[in-house]
N, C-alpha and C positions, 0 to 999 in steps of 0.2 A: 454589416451593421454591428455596432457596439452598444453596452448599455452602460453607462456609470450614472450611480447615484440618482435612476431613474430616470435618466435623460437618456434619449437614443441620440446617434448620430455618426453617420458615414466614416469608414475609414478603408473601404477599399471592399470594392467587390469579389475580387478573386481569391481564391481559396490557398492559404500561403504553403505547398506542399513542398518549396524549396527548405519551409523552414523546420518543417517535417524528417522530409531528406536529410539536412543537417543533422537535428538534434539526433539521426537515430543512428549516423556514422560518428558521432561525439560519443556515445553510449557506447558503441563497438569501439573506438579506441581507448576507454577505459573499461573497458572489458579487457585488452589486450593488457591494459599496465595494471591489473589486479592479476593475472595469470602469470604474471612476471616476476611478481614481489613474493614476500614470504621468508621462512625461513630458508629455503635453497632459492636462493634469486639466479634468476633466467635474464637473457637478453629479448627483449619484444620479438626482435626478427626470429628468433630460436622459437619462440612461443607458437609464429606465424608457420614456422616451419613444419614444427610437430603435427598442427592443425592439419596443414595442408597435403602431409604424408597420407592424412586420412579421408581422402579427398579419390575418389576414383578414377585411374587414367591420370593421375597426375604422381610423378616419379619425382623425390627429393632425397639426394644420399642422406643417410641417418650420418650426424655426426656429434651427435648429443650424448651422454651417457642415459641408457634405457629406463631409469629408476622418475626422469622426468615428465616421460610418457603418464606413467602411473601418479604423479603427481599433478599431472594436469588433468587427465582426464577420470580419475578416480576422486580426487578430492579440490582441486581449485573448480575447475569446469562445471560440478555439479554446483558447487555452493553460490558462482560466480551467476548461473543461470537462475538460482534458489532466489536471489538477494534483487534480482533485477526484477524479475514474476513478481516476488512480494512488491519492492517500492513502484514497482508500473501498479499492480491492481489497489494500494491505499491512497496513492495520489491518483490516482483514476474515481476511487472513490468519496475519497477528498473532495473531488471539483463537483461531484456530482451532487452531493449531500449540500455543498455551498450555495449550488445554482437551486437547489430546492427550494432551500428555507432561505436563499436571499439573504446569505450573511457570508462574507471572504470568514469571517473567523471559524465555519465550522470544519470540524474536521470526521475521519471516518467513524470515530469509537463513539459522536455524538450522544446515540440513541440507545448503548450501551453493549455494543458488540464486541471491545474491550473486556470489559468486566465480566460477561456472560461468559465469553472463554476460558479469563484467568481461573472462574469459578470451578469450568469443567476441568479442566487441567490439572486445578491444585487438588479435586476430587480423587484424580489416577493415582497424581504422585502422595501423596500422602495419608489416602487410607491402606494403601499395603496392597492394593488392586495390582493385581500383574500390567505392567504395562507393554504386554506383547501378545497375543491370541496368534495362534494359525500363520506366525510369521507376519500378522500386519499390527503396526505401531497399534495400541489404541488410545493415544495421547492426543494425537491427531483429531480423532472421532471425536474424543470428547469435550475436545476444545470447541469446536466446529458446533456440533448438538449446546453445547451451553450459549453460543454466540445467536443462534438462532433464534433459540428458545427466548434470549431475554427481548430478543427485538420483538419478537413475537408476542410476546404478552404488552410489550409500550405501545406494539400497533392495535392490540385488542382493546386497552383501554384506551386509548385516546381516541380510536375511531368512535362517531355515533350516526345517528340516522342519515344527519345531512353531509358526511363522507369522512376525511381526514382533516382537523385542524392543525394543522403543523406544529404550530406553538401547542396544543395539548400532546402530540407525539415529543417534540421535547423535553415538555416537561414531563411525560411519563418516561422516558427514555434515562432524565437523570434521575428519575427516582430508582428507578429499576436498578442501576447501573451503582449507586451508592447503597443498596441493598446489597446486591452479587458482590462487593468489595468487603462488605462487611463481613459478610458465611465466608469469603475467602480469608479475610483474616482472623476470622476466628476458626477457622480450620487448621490456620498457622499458626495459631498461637497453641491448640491442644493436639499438636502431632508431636513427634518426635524431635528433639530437641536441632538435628540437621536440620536445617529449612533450603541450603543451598541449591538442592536443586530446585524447588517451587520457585524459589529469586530468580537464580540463570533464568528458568522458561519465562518469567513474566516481565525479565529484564532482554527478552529477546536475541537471538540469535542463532546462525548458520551453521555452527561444528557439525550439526548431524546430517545436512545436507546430504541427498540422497536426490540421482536422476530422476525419479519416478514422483518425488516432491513436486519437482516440477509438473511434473505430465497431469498429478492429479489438480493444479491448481487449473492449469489453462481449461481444461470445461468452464469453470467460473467467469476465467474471468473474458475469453472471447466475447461471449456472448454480451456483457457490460462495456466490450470496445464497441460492439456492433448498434447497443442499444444508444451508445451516447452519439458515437456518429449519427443513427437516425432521429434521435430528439434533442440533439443540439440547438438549432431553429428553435423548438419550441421555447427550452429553457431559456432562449432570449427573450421569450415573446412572454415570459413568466416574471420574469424579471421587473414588470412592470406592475402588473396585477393578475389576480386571477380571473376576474372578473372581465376584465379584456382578453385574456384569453380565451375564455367560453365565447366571449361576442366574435369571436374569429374561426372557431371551431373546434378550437381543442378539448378533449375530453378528460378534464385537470384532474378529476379524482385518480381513473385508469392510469396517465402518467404520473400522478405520485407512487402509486403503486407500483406498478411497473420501474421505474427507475430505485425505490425504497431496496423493492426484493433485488435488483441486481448488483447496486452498489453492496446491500447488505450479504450476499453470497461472497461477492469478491471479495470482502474485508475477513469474512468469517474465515474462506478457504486458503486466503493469506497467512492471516496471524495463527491457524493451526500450527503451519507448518514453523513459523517464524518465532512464535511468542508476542508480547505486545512491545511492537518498536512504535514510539512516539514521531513527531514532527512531520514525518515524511509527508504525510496525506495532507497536511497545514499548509508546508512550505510550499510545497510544490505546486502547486496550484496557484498559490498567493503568487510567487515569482513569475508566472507568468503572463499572470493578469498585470500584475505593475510593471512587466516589459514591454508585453506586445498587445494589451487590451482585454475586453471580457467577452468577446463574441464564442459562446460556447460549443460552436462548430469546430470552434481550433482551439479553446482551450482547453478539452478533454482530453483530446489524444497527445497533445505537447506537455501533459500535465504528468500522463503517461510513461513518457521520455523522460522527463527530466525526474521525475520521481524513480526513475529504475537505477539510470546515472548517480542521484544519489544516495541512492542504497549500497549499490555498488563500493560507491568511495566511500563510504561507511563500514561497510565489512570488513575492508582495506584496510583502513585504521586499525579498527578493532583486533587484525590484527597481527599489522606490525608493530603499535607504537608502543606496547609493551611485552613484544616477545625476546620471548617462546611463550611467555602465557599468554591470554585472550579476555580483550574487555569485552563484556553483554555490548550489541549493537542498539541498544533501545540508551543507553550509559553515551557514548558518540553520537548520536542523532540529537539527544538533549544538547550535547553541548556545544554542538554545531548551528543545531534548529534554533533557540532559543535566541541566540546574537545575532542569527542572520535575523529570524524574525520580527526582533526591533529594528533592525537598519532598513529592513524592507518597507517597515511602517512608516519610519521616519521617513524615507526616502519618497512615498507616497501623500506624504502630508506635506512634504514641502513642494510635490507638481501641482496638490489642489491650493496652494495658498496663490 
C-alpha cells in the first residue's frame, strides 16, 4: 500500500528486501572506496585484503607495508563506521519525524534537537569547562542533555489535556530552537576571541572518530530501526488522518510519543558524536520516496541505507577534496543536499503534472 497526497493505492504486496539487500551491498562498496582514498591511497582489493587477514581461520600473505593496517583500522575504519551510524540514525529520523507530521519537507532537528545540542556543546567549549572527566569526552554529554532537554520542554508545552497537537509541538519546537541559537550565539560572541572550534563542532564532522562512538550510538539507534519496522503500517494508516486512525484501533497519542522519543534519542545520540550535519535526514528519505514510493514499511529502513551511503560519500569528500586539510562535513552535505534537493523537487513536480 502507498499513500501520496492522501490517496491510497496499490503498488505491490510483497516486501521489496531485494532492494534492501542491494542498497546495503551499495553502502559496503562505498565503504570499501572511502577506506581506499585519503592521503596514503590503497588499492580496494589491498583494502579487502587487510580486512580479511582479520578474519579468523582465513590466511592472506601480508604484502602491504604495516603502517596501512594502522591506518585503516585505527583511523579510516572507525570514522568510516562513525559517518554511516550517524547518516543511517538522521535519515532514519528524517522519515520518521516526516511520516508524523505528514510533511516530506520535515527533517530531524525539526523540534529543535539541533539547536539544544549546538547550545550544550558550545556551553563545554567555551566557558573553559574541561572537556575530558575520568577519561570520557564530556562534549558528547553535553550535546546529547541539551538536545534532549530542548525537545523536552516543546513536548511540555505543546502537549494539553486532549494529548499532542503536532502543529503546537512544531511550533513550540521552532520557538525553543531559535531561543538555544540565540544563548549559542551569544555565548559566541562574549568568549574568547577563537570561536574555531565551536564552528568545526557545529559545522560537523568525523576527525575524532573513535570506535566506541560508534558502540555508544547503536543503543539509540537499534531500538528506532525496530520501532519503525513495527509502526511502519501504522504511519501509513496516519497519513490519512488521525481520526481514522483511532476508528481502526490505533492508539495515536502513544505512537506520537513513542516514535517522537525514538527518532529524538537517535538524532540527539547522532549529532553528539557528529556535530550538526545538515541535509542528510531531508534527502534521504525524500529520494526515496520519489523513487520507490511512500509505503513506510520500506521507507524507513531504505532511508537508513541510503542516508549512511551518503554520509559516507560525504566524509570522503570532506576529505580529499582539499587535502591535506579537511572541510566540516555539515559545509559538503549543504552543498550536495541543497541541488540535489531542488532537482528532486523538480523531478517530482513534473511526475504530478
Amino acid at each position: 500500500m502507498s499513500i501520496d497526497s492522501g490517496r491510497v493505492k496499490t503498488v505491490g504486496l510483497e516486501y521489496p528486501w531485494h532492494r534492501l539487500v542491494g542498497g546495503t551491498a551499495i553502502v559496503a562498496v562505498i565503504g570499501i572506496l572511502a577506506l581506499s582514498q585519503g592521503a596514503v591511497e590503497m588499492s580496494p582489493w589491498a583494502v579487502l585484503e587487510i580486512i580479511g587477514s582479520r578474519i579468523p581461520s582465513v590466511h592472506i600473505v601480508q604484502d602491504w607495508p604495516s603502517s596501512w593496517e594502522t591506518i585503516i583500522w585505527d583511523l579510516r575504519f572507525p570514522r568510516i563506521m562513525l559517518a554511516g551510524t550517524v547518516g543511517a540514525s538522521l535519515a532514519l529520523s528524517g522519515a520518521t519525524y516526516q511520516g508524523l507530521f505528514r510533511n516530506p519537507l520535515a527533517d530531524p532537528f525539526l523540534i529543535g534537537v539541533a539547536s539544544g545540542a549546538g547550545l550544550g556543546a558550545s556551553i563545554v567549549l567555551v566557558s573553559g569547562l574541561t572537556t575530558e572527566y575520568l577519561g570520557i569526552s564530556v562534549l558528547p554529554i553535553a550535546a546529547f542533555i541539551g538536545a534532549i532537554l530542548a525537545v523536552s520542554i516543546a513536548y511540555a508545552i505543546a502537549k494539553n489535556s486532549e494529548g499532542l497537537p503536532l502543529a503546537n509541538l512544531l511550533l513550540a519546537g521552532v520557538v525553543i530552537a531559535a531561543l538555544a541559537s540565540a544563548m549559542t550565539t551569544l555565548l559566541m560572541i562574549r568568549s574568547d576571541p577563537d570561536l574555531r572550534p565551536v564552528l568545526s563542532w557545529l559545522l560537523g564532522g568525523f576527525s575524532a572518530a573513535e570506535w566506541n562512538h560508534t558502540f555508544l550510538i547503536l543503543p539509540y539507534l537499534l531500538p528506532s530501526v525496530i520501532v519503525s519496522i513495527v509502526f511502519g503500517r501504522i504511519l501509513n494508516v496516519m497519513q490519512l488522518d488521525e481520526d481514522y486512525a483511532k476508528q481502526l484501533g490505533v492508539s495515536v497519542e502513544s505512537t506520537k510519543l513513542l516514535l517522537i522519543t525514538s527518532a529524538t534519542l537517535a538524532t540527539a545520540a547522532a549529532v553528539s558524536f557528529s556535530g550538526l550535519i545538515g541535509f542528510v535526514g531531508l534527502i534521504s528519505p525524500h529520494a526515496v520516496r520519489i523513487l520507490w514510493g511512500v509505503d513506510y514499511r520500506f521507507l524507513l529502513p531504505m532511508a537508513a541505507i541510503v542516508g549512511a551511503g551518503f554520509m559516507i560519500l560525504a566524509d570522503l569528500a570532506a576529505r580529499v577534496v582539499v587535502s591535506p586539510s579537511e572541510l566540516p562535513v555539515g559545509i559538503v552535505t549543504a552543498f550536495v543536499g541543497a541541488p540535489l534537493f531542488l532537482f528532486l523537487l523538480r523531478r517530482q513536480r513534473r511526475v504530478q503534472m
